[in-house]
N, C-alpha and C positions, 0 to 999 in steps of 0.2 A: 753330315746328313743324319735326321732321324730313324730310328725305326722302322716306319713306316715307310720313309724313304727306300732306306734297304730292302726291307721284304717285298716292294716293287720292285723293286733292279732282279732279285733273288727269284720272284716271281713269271718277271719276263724270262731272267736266261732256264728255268728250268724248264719253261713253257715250249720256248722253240728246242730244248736238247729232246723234247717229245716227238714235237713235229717233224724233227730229222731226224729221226729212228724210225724207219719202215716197218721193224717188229713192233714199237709202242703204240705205233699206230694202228695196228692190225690187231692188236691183243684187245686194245682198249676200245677202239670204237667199231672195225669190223668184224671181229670174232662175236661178240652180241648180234649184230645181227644175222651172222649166220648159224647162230643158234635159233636164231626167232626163224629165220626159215625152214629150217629144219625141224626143230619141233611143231609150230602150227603149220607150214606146207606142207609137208610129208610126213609128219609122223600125228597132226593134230585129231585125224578122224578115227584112232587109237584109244583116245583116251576119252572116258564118260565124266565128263566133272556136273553136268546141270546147266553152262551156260556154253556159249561159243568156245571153243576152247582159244580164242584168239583172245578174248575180253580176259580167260580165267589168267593166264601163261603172262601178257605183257608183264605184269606186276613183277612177278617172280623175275623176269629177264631184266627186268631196270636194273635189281637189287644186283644180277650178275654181273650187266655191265660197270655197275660200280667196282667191283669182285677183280674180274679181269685185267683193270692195268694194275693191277699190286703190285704186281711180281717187277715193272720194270722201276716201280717208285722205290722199293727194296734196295734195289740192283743202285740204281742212280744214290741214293746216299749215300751205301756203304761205300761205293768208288770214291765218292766225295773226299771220305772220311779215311780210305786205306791208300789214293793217291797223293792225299796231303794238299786238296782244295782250299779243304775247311783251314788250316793252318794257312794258307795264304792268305786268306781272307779274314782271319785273327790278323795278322798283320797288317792286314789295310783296313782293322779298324771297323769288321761290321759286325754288326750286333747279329749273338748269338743267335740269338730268338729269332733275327729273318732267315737266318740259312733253314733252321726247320719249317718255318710257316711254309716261306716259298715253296718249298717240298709240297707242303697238306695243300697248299692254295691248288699251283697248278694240278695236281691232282685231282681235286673238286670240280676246276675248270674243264680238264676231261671226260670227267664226269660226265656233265651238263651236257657236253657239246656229243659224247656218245648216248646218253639218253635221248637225246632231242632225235637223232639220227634214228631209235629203235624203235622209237613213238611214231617218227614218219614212215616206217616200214611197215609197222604196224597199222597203219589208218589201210594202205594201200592190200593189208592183205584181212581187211576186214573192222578194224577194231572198231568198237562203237561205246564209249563210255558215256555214260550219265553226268559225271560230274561238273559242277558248274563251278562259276569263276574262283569262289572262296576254297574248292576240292581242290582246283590245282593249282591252286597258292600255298594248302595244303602238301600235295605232296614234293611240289617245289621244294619249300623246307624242310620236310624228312628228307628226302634225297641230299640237299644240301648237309643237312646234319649229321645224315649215315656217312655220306662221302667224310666230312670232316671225323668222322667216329674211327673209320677203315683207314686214311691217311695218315691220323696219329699212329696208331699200332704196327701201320705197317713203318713207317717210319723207326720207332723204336725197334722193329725186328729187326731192319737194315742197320742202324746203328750196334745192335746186339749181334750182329752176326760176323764174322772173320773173316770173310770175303765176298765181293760179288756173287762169287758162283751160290753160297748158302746163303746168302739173302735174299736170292731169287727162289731159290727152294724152300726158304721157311715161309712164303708168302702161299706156297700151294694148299694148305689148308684151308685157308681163308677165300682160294677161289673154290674148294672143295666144295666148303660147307652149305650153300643155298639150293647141290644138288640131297640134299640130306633134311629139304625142308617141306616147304609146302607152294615150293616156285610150279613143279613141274606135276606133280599130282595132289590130292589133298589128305594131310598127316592121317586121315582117319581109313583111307584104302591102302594103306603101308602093311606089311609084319608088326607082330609082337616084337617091342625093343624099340626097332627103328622107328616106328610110329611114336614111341613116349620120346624118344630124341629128339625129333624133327618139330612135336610140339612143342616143347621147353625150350630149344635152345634159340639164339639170339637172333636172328633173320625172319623167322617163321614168324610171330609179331609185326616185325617191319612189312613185311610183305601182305599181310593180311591188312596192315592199316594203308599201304598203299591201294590194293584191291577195293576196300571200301571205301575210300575216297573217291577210286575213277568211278564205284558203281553210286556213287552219288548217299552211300548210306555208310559212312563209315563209323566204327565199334569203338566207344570210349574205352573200352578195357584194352581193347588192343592196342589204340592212339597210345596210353600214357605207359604199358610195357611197353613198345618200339620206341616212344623219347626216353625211357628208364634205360635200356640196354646200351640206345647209343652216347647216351654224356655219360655213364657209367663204364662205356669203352673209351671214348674221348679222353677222360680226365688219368685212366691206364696209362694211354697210350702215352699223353704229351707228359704226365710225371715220369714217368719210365722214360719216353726220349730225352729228358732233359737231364734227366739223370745218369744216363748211358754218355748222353753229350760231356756233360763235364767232365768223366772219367776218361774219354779215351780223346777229346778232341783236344 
């Protein structure tokens, strides 16, 4: 079999080891939205941002929902990799390189499939975006490209970490970090500190070039930092997993 051959097989069985985990599925596609209800049902008439705060928040929750399943894409390598899968599958012969993609793929694939899910929640509880067809072609492909940026890295963490149990813990940063940004309010009604954090670091960007895409006006300065941050994570992450791979698989 090719390559590609394998990273489909790799891709299918990591895809169903999601769908039959009741927590995977909860992390990854319904905990997103029960943050979109929570923050715009009950807590949206709270906060002053200037537009609905349902139009302001979607943006910021896609980037979560990508955020959310880490922890079991973590969880799922390192088991991979400390039950001695991957060594089975050195012996039958499949290329290295599908056992990680399949990882990043089905991941991306959760992605999509819980984004889509936050977007429909989101229409029902108000949303109204501007953007036209080429905007959500647009954020299609950031989303796609964040998912593959977050997949890599976390991948590598799980690779880099010693057991299931800390590879699911080294991924809590990373679903930390979007509450530290400019998802849930905007970096400029923050504290001294937190406010220069949340604008500098790597989400706040993405989220804002999501934001102006749905609002139909989106910022070249922020487009090309959000594609900077995430192949500049991407290319981390998958040198680092591949790196990590060789040494301990």
């Amino acid at each position: 079999m090719s390559t590609r051959s394998h990273s489909a097989v790799m891709l299918r069985r990591n895809f169903k080891h999601v769908a039959r985990n009741p927590t995977s599925v909860f992390n990854a596609v319904l905990m997103p939205i029960v943050m979109m209800v929570m923050f715009v049902y009950m807590l949206g008439d709270a906060f002053s941002v200037g537009v609905d705060y349902v139009d302001y928040a979607t943006p910021g929750l896609m980037l979560m929902a990508v955020c959310y399943g880490l922890g079991a894409v973590a969880t799922a390598v390192n088991s991979d990799l400390t039950k001695g899968i991957i060594n089975r599958f050195k012996v039958m012969d499949v290329s290295r390189g599908a056992v990680l993609t399949g990882h990043v793929v089905a991941s991306v694939l959760t992605n999509l499939i819980a984004i889509a899910a936050l977007v429909a929640v989101a229409f029902l509880l108000g949303f109204s975006p501007s953007a036209g067809l080429f905007d959500w072609l647009g954020v299609v492909g950031l989303v796609v490209l964040l998912g593959l940026a977050a997949g890599w890295f976390t991948v590598a963490l799980g690779l880099a970490a010693k057991s299931p149990e800390t590879a699911g813990l080294a991924s809590v940063p990373l679903v930390m970090l979007p509450f530290f940004s400019s998802a849930i309010v905007p970096a400029e009604k923050m504290g001294p500190g937190l406010r220069e954090f949340a604008e500098y670091q790597p989400f706040t960007p993405v989220i804002e070039t999501l934001r102006g895409l749905l609002a139909g006006a989106p910022s070249a300065g922020d487009a090309i930092a959000a594609v900077a941050w995430c192949v500049g994570i991407a290319l981390v992450g998958y040198l680092w997993a591949r790196a990590k791979f060789s040494k301990r698989a």
